[in-house]
C-alpha positions as CSV (number, residue, x, y, z in Angstrom):
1,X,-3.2,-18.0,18.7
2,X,0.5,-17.0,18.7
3,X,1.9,-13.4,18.4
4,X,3.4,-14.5,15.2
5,X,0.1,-15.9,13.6
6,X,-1.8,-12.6,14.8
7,X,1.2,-10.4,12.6
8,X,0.7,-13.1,9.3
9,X,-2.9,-12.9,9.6
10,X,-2.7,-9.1,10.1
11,X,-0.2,-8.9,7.2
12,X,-2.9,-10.6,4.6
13,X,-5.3,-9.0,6.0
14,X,-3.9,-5.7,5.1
15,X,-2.7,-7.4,1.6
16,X,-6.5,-7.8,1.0
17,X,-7.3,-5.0,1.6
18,X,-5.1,-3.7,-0.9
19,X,-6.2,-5.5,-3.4
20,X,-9.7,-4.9,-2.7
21,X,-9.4,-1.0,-2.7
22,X,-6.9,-0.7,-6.1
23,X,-9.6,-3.3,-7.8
24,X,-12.5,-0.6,-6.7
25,X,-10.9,2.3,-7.6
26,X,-9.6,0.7,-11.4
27,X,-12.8,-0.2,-11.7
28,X,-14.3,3.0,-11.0
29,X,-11.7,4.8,-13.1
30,X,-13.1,2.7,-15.6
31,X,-16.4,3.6,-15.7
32,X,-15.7,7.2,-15.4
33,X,-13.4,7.2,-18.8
34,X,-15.4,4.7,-21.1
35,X,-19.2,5.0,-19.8
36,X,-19.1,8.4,-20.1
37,X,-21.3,8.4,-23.3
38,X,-23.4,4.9,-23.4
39,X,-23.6,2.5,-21.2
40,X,-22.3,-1.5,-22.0
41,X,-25.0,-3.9,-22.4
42,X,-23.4,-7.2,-21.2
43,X,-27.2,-9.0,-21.2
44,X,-30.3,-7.1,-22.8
45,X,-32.6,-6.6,-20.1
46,X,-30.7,-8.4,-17.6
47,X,-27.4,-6.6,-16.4
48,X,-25.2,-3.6,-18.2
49,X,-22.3,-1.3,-17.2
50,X,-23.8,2.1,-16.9
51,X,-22.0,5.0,-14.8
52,X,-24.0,6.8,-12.1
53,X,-22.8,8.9,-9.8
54,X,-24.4,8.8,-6.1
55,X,-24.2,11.9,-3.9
56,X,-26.0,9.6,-1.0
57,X,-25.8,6.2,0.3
58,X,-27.3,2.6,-0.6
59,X,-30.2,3.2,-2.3
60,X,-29.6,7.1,-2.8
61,X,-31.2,7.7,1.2
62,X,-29.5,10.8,2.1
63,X,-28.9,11.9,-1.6
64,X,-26.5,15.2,-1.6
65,X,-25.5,14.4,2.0
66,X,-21.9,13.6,1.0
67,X,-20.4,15.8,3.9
68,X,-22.2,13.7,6.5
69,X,-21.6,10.9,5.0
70,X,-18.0,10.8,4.8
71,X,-17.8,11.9,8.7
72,X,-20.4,9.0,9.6
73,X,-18.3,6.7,6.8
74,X,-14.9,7.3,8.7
75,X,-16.4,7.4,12.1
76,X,-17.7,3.6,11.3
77,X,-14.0,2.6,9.3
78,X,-12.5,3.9,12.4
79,X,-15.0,1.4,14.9
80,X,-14.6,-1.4,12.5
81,X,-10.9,-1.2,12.7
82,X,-11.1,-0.8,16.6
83,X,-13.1,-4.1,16.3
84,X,-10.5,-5.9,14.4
85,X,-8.0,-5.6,17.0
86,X,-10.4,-5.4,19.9
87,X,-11.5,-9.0,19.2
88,X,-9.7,-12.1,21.4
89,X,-6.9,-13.1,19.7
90,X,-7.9,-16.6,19.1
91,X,-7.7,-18.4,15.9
92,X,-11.5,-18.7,15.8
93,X,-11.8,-15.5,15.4
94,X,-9.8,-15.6,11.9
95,X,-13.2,-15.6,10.1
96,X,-14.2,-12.1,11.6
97,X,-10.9,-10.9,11.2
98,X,-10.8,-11.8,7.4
99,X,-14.6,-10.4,7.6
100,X,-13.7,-7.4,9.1
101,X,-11.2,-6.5,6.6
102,X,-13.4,-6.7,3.4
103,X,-16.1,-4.6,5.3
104,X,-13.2,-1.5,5.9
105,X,-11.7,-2.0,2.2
106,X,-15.4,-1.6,0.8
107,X,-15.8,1.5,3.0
108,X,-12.3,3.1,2.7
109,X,-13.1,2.7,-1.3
110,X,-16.3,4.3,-0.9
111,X,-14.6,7.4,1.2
112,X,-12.3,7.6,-1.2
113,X,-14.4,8.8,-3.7
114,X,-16.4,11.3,-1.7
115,X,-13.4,12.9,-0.6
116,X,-11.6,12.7,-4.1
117,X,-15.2,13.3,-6.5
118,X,-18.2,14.5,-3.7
119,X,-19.9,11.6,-4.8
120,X,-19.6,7.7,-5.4
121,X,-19.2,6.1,-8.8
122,X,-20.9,2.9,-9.3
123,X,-21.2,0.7,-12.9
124,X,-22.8,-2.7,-12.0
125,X,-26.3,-2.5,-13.0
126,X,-28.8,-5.7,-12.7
127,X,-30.8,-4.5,-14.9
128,X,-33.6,-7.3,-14.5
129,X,-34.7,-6.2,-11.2
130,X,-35.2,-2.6,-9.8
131,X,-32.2,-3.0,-8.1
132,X,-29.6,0.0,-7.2
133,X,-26.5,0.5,-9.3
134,X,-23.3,-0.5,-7.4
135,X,-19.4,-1.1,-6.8
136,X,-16.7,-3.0,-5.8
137,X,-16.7,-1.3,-2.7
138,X,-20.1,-2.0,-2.1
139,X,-20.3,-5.9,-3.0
140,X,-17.1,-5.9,-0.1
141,X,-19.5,-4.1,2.5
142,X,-22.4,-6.4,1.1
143,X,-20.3,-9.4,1.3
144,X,-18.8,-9.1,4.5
145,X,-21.9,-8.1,6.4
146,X,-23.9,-11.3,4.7
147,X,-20.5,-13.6,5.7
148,X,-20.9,-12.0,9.6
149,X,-24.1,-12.1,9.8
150,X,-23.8,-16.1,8.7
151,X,-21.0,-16.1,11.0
152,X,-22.8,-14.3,14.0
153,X,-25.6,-17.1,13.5
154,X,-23.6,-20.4,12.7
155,X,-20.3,-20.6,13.9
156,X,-19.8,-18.1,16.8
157,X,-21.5,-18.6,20.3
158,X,-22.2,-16.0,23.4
159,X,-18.8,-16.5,25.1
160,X,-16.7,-16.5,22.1
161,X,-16.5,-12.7,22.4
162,X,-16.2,-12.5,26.3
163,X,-13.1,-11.0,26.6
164,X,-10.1,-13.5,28.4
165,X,-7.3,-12.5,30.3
166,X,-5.1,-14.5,28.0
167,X,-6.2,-12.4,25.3
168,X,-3.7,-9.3,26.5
């Protein structure tokens, strides 16, 4: 891949990202002004908007551990990033690229929140299965990492990420 293709593909890249992080945080702004009181049953039993706030991670593991958190949070943005640009610049890897880029808007969203509130506001709630309320930030991390993992498995090989001299 050309010099010029790398710059476009970095350019939409970081337009996605964008997008990805202003939908989060509208959506969490959202749910901080209007489920305040009540939640929003979309589907009895099934799904609802309801606000929670979550001092910890997925699944509340290391509830009230915001500090660490964030520093771990950056520390991985920061490696994923590193990643992005680290990878050869060939036009097969496009797909980790675009990958890559949903992963860091998801966690930059997330950091966002623990440095602005302390603690992560999530709405989504599937309320059919005992499953943990989330956020736009969190189906990007969730998202990416199923798309890499199906990426990892069927479409990349060993020696696609041996690094080339032609990839300088």
């Amino acid at each position: 891949m050309n010099r010029k293709r790398f710059i476009i593909d970095c350019i939409i890249h970081f337009c996605l990202f964008g997008v990805l992080i202003v939908a989060d945080q509208l959506t969490k702004l959202w749910a901080r002004e209007v489920l305040v009181t009540d939640p929003i049953i979309v589907w009895k039993d099934v799904f609802s908007f309801r606000l929670i706030y979550n001092t910890g991670a997925s699944f509340g593991i290391f509830h009230n551990h915001t500090s660490i958190l964030t520093i771990f949070s950056v520390v991985a943005m920061i490696a994923v990033i590193a990643c992005y640009f680290w990878l050869p610049k060939e036009k097969k890897m496009r797909p980790m690229r675009f990958t890559l880029a949903i992963i860091v808007a998801g966690g930059i969203g997330n950091i966002i929140d623990r440095i602005a509130f302390g603690k992560v506001t999530d709405m989504f709630s599937f309320d059919l299965i005992n499953f943990p309320v989330f956020n736009v930030a969190d189906i990007g991390i969730t998202c990416g990492a199923i798309l890499m993992c199906a990426l990892w498995i069927f479409y990349y090989k060993d020696e696609d990420f041996k690094w080339k001299k032609s990839n300088s």
